[in-house]
C-alpha positions as CSV (number, residue, x, y, z in Angstrom):
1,X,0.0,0.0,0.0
2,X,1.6,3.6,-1.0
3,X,2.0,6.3,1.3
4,X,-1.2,8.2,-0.5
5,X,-3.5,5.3,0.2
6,X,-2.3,4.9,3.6
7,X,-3.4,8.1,4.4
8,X,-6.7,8.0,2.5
9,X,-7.4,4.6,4.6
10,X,-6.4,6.5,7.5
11,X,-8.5,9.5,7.2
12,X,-11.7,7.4,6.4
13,X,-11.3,5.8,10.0
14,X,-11.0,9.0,11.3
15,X,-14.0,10.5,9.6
16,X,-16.0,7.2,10.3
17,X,-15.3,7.3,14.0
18,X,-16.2,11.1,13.9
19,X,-18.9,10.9,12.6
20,X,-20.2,7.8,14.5
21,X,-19.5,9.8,17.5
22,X,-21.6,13.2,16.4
23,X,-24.9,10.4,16.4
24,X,-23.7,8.6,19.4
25,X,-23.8,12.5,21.5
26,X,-26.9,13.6,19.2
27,X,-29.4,11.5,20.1
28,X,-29.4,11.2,24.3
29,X,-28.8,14.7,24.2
30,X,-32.1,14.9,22.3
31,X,-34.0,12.4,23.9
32,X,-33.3,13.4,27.7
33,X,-36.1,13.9,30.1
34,X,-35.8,16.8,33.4
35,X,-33.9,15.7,36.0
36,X,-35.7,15.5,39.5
37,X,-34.8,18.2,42.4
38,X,-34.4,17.6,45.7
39,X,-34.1,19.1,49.1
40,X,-31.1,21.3,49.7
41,X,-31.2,21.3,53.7
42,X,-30.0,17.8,53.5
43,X,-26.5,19.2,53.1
44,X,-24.0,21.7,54.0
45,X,-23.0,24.1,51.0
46,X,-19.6,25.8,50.9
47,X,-18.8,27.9,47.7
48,X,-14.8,28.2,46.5
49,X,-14.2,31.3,44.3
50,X,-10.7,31.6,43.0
51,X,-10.0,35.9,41.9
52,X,-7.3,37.1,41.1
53,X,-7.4,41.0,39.9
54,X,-11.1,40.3,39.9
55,X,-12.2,43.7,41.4
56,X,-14.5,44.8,38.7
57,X,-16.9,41.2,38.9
58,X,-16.7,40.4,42.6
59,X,-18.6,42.7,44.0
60,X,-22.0,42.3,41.7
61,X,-21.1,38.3,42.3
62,X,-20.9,37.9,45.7
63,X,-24.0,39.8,46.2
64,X,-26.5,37.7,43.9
65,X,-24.9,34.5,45.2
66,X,-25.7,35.7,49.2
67,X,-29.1,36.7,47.5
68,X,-29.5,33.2,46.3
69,X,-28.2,31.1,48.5
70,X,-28.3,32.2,51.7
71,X,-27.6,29.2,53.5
72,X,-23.8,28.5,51.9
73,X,-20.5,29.9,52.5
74,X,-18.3,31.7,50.7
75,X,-14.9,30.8,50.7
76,X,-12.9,33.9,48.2
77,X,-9.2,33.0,47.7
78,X,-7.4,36.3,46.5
79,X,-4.4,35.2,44.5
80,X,-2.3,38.2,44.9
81,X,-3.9,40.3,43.1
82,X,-2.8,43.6,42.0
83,X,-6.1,45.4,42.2
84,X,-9.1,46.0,45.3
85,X,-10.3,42.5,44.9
86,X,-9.0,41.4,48.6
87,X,-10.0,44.8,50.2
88,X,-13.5,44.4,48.7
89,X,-14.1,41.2,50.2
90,X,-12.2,41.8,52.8
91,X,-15.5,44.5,53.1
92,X,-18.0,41.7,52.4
93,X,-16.4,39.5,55.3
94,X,-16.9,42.4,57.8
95,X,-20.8,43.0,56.9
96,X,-21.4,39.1,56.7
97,X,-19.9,36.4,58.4
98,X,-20.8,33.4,55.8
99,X,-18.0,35.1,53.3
100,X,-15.0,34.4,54.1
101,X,-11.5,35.4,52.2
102,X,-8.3,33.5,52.1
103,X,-5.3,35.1,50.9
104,X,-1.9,33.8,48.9
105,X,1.1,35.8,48.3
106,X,3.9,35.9,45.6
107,X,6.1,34.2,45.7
108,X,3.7,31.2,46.4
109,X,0.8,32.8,44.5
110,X,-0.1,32.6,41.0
111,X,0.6,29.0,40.0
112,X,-2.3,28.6,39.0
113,X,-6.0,28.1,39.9
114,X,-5.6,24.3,40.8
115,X,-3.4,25.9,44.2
116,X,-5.8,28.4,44.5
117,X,-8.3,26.0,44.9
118,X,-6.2,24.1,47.6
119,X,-6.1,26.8,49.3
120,X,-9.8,27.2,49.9
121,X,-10.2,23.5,50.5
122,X,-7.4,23.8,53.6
123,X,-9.1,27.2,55.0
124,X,-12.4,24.8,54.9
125,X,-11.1,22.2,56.5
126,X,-9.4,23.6,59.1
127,X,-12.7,25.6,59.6
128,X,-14.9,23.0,60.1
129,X,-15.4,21.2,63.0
130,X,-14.1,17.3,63.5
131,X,-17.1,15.8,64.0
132,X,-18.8,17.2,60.8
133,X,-20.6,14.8,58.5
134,X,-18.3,15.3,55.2
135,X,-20.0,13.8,52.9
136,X,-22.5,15.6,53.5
137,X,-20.9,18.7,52.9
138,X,-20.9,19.9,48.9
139,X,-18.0,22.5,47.9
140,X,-19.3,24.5,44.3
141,X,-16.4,26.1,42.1
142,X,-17.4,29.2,40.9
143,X,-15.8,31.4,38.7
144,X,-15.7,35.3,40.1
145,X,-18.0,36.3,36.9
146,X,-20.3,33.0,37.3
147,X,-23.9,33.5,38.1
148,X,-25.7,30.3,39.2
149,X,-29.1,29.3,38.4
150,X,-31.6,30.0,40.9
151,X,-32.3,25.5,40.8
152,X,-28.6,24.8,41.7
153,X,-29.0,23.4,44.6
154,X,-32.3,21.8,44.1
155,X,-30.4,19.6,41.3
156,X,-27.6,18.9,43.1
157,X,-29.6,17.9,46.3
158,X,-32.0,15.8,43.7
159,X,-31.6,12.0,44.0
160,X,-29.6,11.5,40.4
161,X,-26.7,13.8,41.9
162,X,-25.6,14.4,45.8
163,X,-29.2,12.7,47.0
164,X,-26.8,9.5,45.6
165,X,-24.6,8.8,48.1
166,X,-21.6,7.2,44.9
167,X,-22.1,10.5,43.4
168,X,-18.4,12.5,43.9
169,X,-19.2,15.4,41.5
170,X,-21.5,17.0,39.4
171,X,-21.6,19.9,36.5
172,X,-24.0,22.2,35.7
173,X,-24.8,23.4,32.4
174,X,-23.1,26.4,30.7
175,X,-24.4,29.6,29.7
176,X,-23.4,32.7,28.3
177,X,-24.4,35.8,30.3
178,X,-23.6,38.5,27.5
179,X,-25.3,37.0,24.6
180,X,-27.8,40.0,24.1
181,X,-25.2,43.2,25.5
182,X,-27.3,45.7,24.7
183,X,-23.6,47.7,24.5
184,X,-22.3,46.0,21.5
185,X,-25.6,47.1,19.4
186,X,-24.6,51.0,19.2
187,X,-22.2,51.7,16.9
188,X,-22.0,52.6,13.7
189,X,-19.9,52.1,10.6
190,X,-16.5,50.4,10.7
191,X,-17.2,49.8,14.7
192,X,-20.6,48.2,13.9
193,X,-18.5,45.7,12.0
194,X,-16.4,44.8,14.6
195,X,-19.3,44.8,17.4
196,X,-21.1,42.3,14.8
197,X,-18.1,40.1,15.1
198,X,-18.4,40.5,18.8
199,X,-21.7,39.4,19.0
200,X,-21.1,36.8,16.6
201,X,-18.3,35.1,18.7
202,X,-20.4,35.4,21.7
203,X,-23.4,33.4,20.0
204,X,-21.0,30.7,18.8
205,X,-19.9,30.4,22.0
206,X,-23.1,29.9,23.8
207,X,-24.1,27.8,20.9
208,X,-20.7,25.8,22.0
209,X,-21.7,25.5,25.1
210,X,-25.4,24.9,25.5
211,X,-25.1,22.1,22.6
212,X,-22.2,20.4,21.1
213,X,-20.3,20.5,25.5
214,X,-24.1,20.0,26.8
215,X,-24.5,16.7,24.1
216,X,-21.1,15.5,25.0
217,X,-21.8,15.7,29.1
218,X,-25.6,14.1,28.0
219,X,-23.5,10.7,26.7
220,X,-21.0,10.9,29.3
221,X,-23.9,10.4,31.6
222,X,-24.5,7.1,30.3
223,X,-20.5,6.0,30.5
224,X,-20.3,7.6,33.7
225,X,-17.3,9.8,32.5
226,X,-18.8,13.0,33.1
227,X,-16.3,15.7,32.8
228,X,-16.5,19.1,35.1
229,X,-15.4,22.2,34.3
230,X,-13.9,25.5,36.0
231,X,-17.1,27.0,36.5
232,X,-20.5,25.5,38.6
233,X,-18.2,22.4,39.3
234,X,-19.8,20.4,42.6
235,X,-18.3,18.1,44.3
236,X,-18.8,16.2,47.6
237,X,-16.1,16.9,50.6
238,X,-15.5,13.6,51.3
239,X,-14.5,13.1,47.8
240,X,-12.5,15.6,47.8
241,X,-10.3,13.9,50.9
242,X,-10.2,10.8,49.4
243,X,-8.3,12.3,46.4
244,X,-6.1,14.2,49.2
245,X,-5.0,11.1,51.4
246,X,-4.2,9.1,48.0
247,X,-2.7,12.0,46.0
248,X,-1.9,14.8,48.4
249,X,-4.2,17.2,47.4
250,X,-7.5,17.2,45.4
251,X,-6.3,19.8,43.0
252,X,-3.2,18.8,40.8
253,X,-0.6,20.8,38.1
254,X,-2.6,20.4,34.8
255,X,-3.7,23.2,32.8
256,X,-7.4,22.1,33.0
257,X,-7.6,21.6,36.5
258,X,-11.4,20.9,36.2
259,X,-10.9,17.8,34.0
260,X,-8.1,16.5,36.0
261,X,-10.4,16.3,39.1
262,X,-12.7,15.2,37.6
263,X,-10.3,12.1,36.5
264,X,-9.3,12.0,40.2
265,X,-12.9,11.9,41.8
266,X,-13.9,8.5,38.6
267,X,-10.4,6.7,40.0
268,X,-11.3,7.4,43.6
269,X,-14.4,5.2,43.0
270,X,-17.3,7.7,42.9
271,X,-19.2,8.8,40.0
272,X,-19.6,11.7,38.5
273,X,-22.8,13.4,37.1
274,X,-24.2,16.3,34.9
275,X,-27.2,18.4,35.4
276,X,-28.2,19.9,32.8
277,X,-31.7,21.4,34.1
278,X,-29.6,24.3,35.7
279,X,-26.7,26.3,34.6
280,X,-24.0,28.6,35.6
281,X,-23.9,32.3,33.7
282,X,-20.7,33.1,32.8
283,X,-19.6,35.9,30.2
284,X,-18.2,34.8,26.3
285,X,-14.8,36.7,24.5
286,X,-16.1,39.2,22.1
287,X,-12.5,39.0,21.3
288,X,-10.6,36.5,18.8
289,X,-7.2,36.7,20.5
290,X,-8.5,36.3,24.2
291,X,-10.7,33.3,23.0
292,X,-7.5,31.7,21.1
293,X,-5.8,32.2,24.5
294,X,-8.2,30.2,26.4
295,X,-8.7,27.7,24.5
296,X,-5.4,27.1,23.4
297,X,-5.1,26.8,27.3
298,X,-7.6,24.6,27.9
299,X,-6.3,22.3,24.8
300,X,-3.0,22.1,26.2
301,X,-4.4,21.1,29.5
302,X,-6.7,18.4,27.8
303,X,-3.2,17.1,26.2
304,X,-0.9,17.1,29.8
305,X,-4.4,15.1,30.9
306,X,-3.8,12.5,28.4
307,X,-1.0,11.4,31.0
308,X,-3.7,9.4,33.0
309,X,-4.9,7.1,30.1
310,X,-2.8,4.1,31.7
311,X,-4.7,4.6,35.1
312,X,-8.0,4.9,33.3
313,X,-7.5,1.7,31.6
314,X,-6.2,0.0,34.6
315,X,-9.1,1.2,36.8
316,X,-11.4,-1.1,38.3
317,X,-13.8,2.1,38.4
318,X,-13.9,2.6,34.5
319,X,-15.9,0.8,32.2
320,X,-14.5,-0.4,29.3
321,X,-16.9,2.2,27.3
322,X,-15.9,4.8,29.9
323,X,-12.7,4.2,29.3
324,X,-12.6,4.3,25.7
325,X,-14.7,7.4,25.8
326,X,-12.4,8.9,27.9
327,X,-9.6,8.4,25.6
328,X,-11.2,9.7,22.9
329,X,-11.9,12.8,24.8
330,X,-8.2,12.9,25.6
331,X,-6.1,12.3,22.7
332,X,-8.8,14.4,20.6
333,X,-6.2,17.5,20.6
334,X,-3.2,15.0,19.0
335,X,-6.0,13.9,16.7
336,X,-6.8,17.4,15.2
337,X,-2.7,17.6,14.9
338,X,-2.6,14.9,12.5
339,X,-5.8,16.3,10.3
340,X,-3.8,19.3,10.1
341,X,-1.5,17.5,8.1
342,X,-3.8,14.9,6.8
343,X,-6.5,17.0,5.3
344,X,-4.4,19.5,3.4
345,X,-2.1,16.5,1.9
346,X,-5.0,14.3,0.6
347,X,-6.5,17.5,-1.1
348,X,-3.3,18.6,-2.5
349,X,-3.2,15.2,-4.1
350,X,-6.3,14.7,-5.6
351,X,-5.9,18.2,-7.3
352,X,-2.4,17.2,-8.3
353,X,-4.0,13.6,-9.8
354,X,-6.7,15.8,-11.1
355,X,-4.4,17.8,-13.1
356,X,-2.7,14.6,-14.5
357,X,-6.0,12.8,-15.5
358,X,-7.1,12.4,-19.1
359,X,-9.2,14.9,-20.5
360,X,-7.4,17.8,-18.2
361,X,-9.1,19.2,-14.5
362,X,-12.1,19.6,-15.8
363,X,-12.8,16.0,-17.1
364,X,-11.9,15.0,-13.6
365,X,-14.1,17.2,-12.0
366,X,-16.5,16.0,-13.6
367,X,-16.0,12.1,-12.9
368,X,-15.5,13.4,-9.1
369,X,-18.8,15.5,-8.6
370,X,-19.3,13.3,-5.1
371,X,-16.8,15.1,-3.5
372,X,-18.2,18.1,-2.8
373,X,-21.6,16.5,-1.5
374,X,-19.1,14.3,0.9
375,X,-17.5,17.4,2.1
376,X,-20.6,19.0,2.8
377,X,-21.9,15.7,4.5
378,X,-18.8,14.8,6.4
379,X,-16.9,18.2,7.0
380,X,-19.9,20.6,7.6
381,X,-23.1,19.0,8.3
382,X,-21.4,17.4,11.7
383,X,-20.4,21.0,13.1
384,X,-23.9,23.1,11.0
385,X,-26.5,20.7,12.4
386,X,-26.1,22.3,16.1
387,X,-27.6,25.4,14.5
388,X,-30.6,23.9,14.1
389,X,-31.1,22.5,17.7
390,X,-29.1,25.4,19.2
391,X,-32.5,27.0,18.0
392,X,-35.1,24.7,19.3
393,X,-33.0,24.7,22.3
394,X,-32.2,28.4,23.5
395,X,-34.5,30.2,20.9
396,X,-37.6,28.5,19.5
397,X,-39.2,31.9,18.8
398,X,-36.6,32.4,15.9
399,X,-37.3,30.6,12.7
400,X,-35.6,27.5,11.0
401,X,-33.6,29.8,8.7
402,X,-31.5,31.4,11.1
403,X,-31.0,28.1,12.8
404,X,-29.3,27.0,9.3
405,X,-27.2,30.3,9.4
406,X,-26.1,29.6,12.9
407,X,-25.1,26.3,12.1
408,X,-23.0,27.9,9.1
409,X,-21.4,29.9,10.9
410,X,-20.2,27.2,13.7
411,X,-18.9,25.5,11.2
412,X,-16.5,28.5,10.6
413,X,-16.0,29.0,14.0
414,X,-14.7,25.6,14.7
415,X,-11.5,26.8,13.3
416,X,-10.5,28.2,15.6
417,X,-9.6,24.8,17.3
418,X,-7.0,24.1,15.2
419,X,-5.0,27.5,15.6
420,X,-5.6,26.7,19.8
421,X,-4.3,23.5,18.8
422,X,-1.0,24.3,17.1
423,X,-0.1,27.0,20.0
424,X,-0.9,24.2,22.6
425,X,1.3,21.4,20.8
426,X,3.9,24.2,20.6
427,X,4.1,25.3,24.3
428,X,3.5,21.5,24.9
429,X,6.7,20.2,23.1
430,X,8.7,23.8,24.4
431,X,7.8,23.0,28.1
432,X,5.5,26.0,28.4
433,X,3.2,25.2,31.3
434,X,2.5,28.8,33.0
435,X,-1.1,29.4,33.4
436,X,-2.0,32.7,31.2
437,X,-5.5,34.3,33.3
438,X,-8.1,35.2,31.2
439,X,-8.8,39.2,31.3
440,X,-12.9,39.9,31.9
441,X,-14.6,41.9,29.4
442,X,-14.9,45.3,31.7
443,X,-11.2,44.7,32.8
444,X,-10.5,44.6,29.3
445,X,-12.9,47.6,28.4
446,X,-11.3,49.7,30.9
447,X,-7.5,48.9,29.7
448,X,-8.5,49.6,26.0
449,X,-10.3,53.1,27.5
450,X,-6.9,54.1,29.3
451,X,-5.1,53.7,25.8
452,X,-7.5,56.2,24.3
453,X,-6.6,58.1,26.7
């Protein structure tokens, strides 16, 4: 077999498992039923919010989540921030006793949010007295922007999550909070365009998250490999100390510090679930370069978690379809490294074989008319056909047209993946591993108004 039909066979594998895994996460996701609620006074609730330079979100967030949830604590850990963030809830902790701030200095501060996380889980435990029941105490991550549903703890006190005493963790659903900023609809002429583009990457974002993420934690459910995330991440206490005695501390070094606990909590022996009846509001980049950033981030922590596929497979607490989707998850980013250099050589080649076919391009063209129907089914449809149920989803009232324009322009967005990609295999291979904080949207606002200035 010659080198070309090696990687022809190769990429039809890879396109067949693709695809076969866009139907596997389609149809539960479609099919689900609401989840049941339960009764949060059943447990203890303890809320860990890592900030660093965080002053111009903490405020408005701390205040809706007392609002909300007035029962739970709030445990702030200010990472040495350069701004008011400690002295402001330093302020909260003075006017209410349930908020509480632990602080980290350099040199020992900003390694990352994993330590910043340890940090609030020692401050807790030395806090809480020996004879607590800690399993029944539930610890929610929550980003310093992240707005929780007013159900949170309903779900996660209902009897498929916490009110399950094998559940270790579960994850909300993901929303964006600034899909409809009324302040990126004012401008006009070369500034409209680039508030459009805004408000483009924002949808596509929430689109992201609220189906293709949503669809992927909706099968997960069923191979028990849930996956949490940074932001409206639950997990039990007592979970969280079995990862501690057997690996020091429940937060480790990776990059995506979310995914890696989550790892930690499935080879501990408890499950973990998603909820997808509440949701955690947290704002999108209107911006191509932060976006890039953070998920060239994320991408490189998805690759440093690929480490643990030899525990996966050896654990007794994985399923063999667990562990298989698991592994898909994990060596996706190496994956999309190869069809960077698949794709483009298999479509140089068939123009190159075009040109050299009898009867000249255009003869060939015409004897290969199927490819651009396969492209259309096997390189757009997969990434377009979440426009459609993005719709029925988060916007029934719009019309089936502007679903098929969404779904467009996800496809289009999904590039981006592959420039994240590159820069993650890049500081991967250059032993890069420094955690790069994501600016917020006003923090940015008020940087680009000090320039004008």
């Amino acid at each position: 077999m010659s080198v070309l039909e090696s990687a022809q066979a190769l990429a039809f594998v890879l396109l067949v498992v693709f695809l076969a895994y866009i139907s596997v996460i389609l149809v539960p996701f479609l099919r689900r039923k609401p989840d049941p609620e339960g009764a949060p006074g059943s447990f203890a609730w303890h809320v860990f919010i890592p900030c660093r330079d965080e002053e111009t979100v903490i405020g408005h967030t701390l205040e809706k989540l007392r609002g909300q949830f007035p029962e739970a604590h709030v445990w702030v850990v200010d990472d040495a921030s350069d701004d008011n963030t400690a002295r402001i809830v330093q302020d909260a902790s003075e006017a209410d006793p349930l908020i509480h701030l632990a602080r980290r200095f350099r040199p020992m501060a900003r390694t990352g949010k994993g330590d910043a996380l340890n940090t609030a889980y020692r401050a807790l435990d030395s806090w809480l007295p020996s004879e607590t029941d800690r399993a029944s105490v539930i610890v929610l991550v929550l980003d310093a922007d992240g707005l929780m549903a007013g159900n949170a703890f309903r779900q996660a006190a209902g009897p498929l999550a916490f009110g399950d005493p094998e559940v270790g963790a579960a994850q909300t659903a993901v929303w964006m909070s600034n899909v409809d900023d009324p302040s990126l609809k004012t401008a006009t002429g070369l500034a409209r365009v680039k508030q459009g583009f805004a408000r483009y990457l924002i949808l596509m974002q929430d689109m992201e998250f609220r189906t293709t993420i949503a669809a992927m934690q909706s099968l997960r459910r069923h191979t028990l490999t849930v996956g949490l995330g940074g932001n409206g991440q639950f997990t039990r206490l007592s979970a969280l100390d079995t990862i501690a005695r057997t690996s020091g501390q429940p937060w480790h070094g990776a990059l995506l510090e979310d995914y890696e606990l989550a790892i930690h909590v499935m080879l501990s022996g408890y499950k973990t679930v998603y909820m997808h009846d509440t949701h955690v509001a947290q704002e999108a980049l209107p911006g191509l370069r932060r976006l890039v950033t953070q998920r060239t981030r994320w991408c490189h922590g998805g690759m440093q978690c690929s480490s643990y596929l030899g525990r996966i497979f050896d654990s007794p607490y994985f399923s063999n379809i667990g562990a298989i989707e698991s592994s898909y998850f994990l060596v996706q980013p190496f994956i999309q490294m190869l069809g960077l250099v698949l794709w483009p050589t298999l479509f140089v080649s068939m123009v190159a074989q075009g040109s050299l076919t009898m009867g000249g391009f255009q003869a060939w063209l015409a004897a290969s008319w199927f490819i651009i129907p396969l492209i259309v089914v096997t390189g757009i449809a997969p990434f377009a056909l979440w426009g459609p149920v993005y719709r029925l989803q988060a916007a029934p009232d719009r019309n089936w047209a502007v679903g098929i324009l969404w779904g467009v322009g996800y496809w289009l967005y999904m590039y981006q993946n592959y420039v994240s990609v590159l820069r993650a295999t890049y500081r991967l291979v250059t032993g890069r591993h420094g955690w790069a904080k994501t600016r917020r949207n006003n923090e940015n606002d008020a940087q680009l108004l000090a320039k004008e200035a």
